[in-house]
N, C-alpha and C positions, 0 to 999 in steps of 0.2 A: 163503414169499415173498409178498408183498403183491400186490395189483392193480396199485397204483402202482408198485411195483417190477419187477412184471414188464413193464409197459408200457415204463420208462424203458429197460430192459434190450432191448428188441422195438425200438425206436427208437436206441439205439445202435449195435445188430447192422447193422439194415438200413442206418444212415448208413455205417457201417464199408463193409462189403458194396459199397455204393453207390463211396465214394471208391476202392476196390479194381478196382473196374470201368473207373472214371473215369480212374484210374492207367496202363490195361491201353489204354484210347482213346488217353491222349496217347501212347502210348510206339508205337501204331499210325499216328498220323499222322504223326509224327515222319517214322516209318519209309516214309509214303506208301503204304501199304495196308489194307485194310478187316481187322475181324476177323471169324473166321470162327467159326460156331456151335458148334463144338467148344472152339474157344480160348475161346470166352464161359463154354461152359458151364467148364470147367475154372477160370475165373477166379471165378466164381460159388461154387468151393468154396474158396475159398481165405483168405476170414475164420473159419469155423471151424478151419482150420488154425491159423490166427492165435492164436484162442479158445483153442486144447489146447495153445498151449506152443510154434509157430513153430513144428510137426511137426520137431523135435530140431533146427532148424537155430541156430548160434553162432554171437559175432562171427568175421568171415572168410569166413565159408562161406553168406553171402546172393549169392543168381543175382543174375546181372549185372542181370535183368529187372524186379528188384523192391526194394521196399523196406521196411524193418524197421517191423516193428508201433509200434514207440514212437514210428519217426518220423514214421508215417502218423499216430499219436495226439495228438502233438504238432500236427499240421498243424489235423486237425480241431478241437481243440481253441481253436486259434489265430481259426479261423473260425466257430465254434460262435455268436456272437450277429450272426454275418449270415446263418445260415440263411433262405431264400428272398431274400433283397436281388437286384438283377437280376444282378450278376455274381459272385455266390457260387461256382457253376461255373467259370466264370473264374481266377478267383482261385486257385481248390484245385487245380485241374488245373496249371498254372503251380507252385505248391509241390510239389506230386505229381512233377511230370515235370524236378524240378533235374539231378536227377543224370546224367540220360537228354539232358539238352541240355548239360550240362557235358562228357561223354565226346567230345558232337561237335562240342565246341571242343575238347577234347583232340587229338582225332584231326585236325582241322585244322592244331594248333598244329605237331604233330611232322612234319608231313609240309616246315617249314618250318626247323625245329631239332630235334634232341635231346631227348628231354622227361628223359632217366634223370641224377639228378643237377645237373639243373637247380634252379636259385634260384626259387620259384615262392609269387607275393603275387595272391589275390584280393579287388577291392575293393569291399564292396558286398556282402560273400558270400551273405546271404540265408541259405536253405534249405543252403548247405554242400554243394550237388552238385557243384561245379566242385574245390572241395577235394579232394571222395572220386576225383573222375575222374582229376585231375594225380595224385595220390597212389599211383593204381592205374598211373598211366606210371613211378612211380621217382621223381617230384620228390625233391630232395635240403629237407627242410623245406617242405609246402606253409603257407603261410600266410594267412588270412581277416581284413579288416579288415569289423566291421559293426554299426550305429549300434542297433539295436534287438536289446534285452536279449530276449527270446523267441526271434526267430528266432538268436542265435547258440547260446541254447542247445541249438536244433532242430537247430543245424548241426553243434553238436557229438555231439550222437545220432545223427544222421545218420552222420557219419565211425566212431562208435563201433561202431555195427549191423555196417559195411561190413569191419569187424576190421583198420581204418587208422587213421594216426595224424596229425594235422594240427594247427598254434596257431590260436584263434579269438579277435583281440584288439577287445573290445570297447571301442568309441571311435567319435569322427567324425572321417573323415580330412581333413575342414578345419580340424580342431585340431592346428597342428605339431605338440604335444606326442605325438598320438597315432602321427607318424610319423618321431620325432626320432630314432630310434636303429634305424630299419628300413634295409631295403636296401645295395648294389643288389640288383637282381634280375633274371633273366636273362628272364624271364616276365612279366607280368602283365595281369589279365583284369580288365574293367570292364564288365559285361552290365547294360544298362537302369539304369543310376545316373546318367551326368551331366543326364538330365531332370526328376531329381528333387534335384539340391543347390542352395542359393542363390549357390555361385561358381561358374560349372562355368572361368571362367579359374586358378582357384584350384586347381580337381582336375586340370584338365591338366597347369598345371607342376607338382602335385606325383607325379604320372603320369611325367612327364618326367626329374624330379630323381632318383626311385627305379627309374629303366630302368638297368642296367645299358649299359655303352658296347655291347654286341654285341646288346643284350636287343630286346625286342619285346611292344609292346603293344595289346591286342586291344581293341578295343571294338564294345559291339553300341550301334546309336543311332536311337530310332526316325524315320521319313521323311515328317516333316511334310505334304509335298507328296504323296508315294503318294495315289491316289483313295480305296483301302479305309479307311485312316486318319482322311481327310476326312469320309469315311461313317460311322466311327464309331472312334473315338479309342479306342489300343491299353491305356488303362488301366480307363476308366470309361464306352466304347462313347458318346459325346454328337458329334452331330453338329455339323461344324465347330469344336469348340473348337482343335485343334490350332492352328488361323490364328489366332489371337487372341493375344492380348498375354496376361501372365500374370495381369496384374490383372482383366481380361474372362474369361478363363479359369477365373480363382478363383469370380468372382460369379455366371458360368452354372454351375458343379460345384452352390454351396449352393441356387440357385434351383431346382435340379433333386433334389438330396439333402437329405436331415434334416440340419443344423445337429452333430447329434453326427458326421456319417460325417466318416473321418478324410483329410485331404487334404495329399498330399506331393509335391504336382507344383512344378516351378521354371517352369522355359519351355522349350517347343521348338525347339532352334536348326536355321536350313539348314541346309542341307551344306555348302555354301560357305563359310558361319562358321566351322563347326566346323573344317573343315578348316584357313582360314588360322591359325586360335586353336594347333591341333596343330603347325604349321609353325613358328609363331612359337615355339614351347618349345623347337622342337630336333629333332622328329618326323619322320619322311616319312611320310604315311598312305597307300594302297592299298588297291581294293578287289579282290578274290578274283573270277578270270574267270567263271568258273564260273556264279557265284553271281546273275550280270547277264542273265540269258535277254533275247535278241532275235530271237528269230522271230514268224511271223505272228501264233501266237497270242496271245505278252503285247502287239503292239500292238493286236489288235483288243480284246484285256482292258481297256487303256486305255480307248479310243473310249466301251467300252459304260461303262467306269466313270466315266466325265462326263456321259455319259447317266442314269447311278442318282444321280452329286450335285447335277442339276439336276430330277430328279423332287423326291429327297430336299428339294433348298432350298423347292420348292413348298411340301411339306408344312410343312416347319419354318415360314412365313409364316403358316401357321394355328396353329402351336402358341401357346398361350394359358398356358403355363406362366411362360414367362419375360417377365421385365419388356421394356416397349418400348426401352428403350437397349441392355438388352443382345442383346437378339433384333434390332436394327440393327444391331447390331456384328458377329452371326454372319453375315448376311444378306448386307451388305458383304466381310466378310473372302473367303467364298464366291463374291460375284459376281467379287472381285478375281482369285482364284484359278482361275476359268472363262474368265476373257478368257487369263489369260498360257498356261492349256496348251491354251488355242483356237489362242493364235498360236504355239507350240512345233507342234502338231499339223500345222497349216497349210503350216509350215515345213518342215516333216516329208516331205508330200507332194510340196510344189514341187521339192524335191530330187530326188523320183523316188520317194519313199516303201518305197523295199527292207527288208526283214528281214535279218538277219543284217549288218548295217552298222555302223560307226561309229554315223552318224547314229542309228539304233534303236537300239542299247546306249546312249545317250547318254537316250531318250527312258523309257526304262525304269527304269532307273539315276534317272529322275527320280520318274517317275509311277507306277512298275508295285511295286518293291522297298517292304515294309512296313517295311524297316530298311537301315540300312546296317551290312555288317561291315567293321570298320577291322582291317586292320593295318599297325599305324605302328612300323617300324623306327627305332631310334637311330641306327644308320647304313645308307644304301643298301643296298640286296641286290646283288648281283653277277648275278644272276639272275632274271627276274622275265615268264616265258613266261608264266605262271598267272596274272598279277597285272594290273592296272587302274591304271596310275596316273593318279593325277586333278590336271589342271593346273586352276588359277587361274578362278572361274567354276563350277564343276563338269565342266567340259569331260573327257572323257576321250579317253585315245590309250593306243594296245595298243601296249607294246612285244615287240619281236618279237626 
């Protein structure tokens, strides 16, 4: 073997090795605990396992914990000419950790319905984690709708690895064609897709029209308004773009990227939009109690996180990257968005400023939550202790 081949070979190991480790992070954070030197090292060995053959492991019999060589090969591969770009990490870890965030929407979903036997369409499927996870509950036919020819083929190795069985129809589901002879469905999941299509009126009544009458449909959608997202934007980390129009949006992404980086963002709707848009189809959406922390500490989270996007605005005024129109547009969108959660905050306090309130689930629910989880029923629930419903506004009331 050559110099140069065993270099290539040294440098594939170690990225391998690397994205293994990376895999082993996100499925720790998920879980909300650190890892520990033992688990490292153990993970550490486990690209040479990889290397000899998956140490005898077949489709079926991959731990819940991990994922298949091919699929991980696939990934990197996928991301191979953005190595070092600034969100390369980013990027891999989110492919790496589908299946690991798919389960906990699975586990979500059944705690609301049935999952065995259920009619079950993912739209958007991506990486095919959410496939493998409804799959692994008994869905009666999972099935994946998703516009890019790579990652469906990633999704299908992915399901293949896992020794499941799922359809992956490649198409765009703003082509009726592509959804003329689907559904209903008792299920269906739409994680981080309607910010990146050019109708999202279009994706929700087709959301809607494929809900079965009893069915239920999830979405994850990221919160414009959250501080952290303001700080740095959950796709491509740029400060303030979120507030921006989509065409301001576009031209601070290329000012800031090479002209080749590829760019699949639409626009960021409120919540409020989105919401009456889901209503108007036919939907009831709900947000998950749970999932809305109001105590002291996500409101002091806030405070300090308008505190970091008014440092941050400083800096961005010296940034010298971008052009003067658009570096106004960011500047403005920011001062706009620091008056309304000055006067949200204010308001806040005059009330008597309590934690665990109304009022602070309300203020959280705006500013604190980096996404919202919908689930939008086709018909009311009969039951809804757990759940958020969000009237008109974004206002919420707990029904009890």
């Amino acid at each position: 073997m050559s110099t140069e081949d065993t270099d290539s070979l040294r440098v594939r190991n170690e990225r391998y090795r690397w994205a293994v480790l990376l895999e082993a992070r996100a499925r720790q954070s998920l879980a909300g605990a650190k890892m520990s030197a033992d688990t490292a090292a153990k993970v550490q060995a486990l690209p040479n396992e990889h290397q000899r053959g998956g140490s005898g492991r077949t489709a079926g019999t991959l731990g819940r914990d991990r994922q298949g060589a091919g699929f991980v090969a696939q990934v990197l591969r996928y991301f191979d000419r953005g190595i070092g770009a600034p969100n390369y990490q980013r990027y891999v870890s989110y492919a790496l950790s589908t299946t690991e965030r798919g389960r906990g929407v699975a586990s979500l979903v059944s705690r609301h319905r049935p999952l065995a036997g259920a009619r079950y369409l993912d739209v958007g499927t991506g990486w095919g984690g959410y496939l493998v996870a409804f799959a692994e509950q008994g869905v009666a036919g999972a099935v994946g709708i998703e516009v890019n020819e790579v990652l469906a083929k990633a999704a299908e190795t992915n399901i293949r690895e896992h020794g499941l069985t799922a359809q992956v129809i490649l198409g765009d589901v703003g082509e009726p064609s592509t959804t003329a002879e689907l559904g209903p469905f008792d299920v269906i999941t739409c994680d981080d897709v309607i910010e990146h299509v050019a109708q999202p009126d279009a994706l929700i009544a087709t959301l809607s029209r494929l809900c079965a009458e009893e069915g239920l449909v999830v979405l994850n959608i990221p919160n414009k308004m959250a501080y952290a997202c303001v700080l740095s934007d959950p796709h491509h980390g740029l400060f303030g773009s979120v507030l921006l129009s989509p065409e301001d949006m576009r031209r601070c992404f290329f000012e800031l990227y090479p002209p080749s980086s590829p760019y699949t963002l639409g626009e960021f709707w409120p919540l409020d939009l989105t919401l009456g848009r889901l209503r108007q189809s036919g939907l009831h959406p709900f947000l998950v109690k749970q999932d809305v922390p109001c105590n002291q500490e996500a409101m002091e989270a806030i405070r300090d996180g308008c505190r970091q996007v008014r440092d941050a605005r400083h800096k961005a005024e010296q940034d010298s990257r971008l052009s003067q129109d658009v570096s106004k547009a960011v500047l403005d969108a920011v001062d706009s968005y620091l008056a309304v959660v000055g006067e949200d905050l204010d308001r806040f306090v005059s009330s008597g400023g309590k934690p665990e309130t109304p009022a602070a689930r309300e203020l959280s629910c705006r500013y604190y939550l980096r996404a919202h989880r919908l689930l939008c029923f086709k018909r009311r629930p009969s039951g809804w202790r757990h759940l958020l419903h969000l009237a008109r506004g974004a206002k919420t009331k707990e029904y009890l």
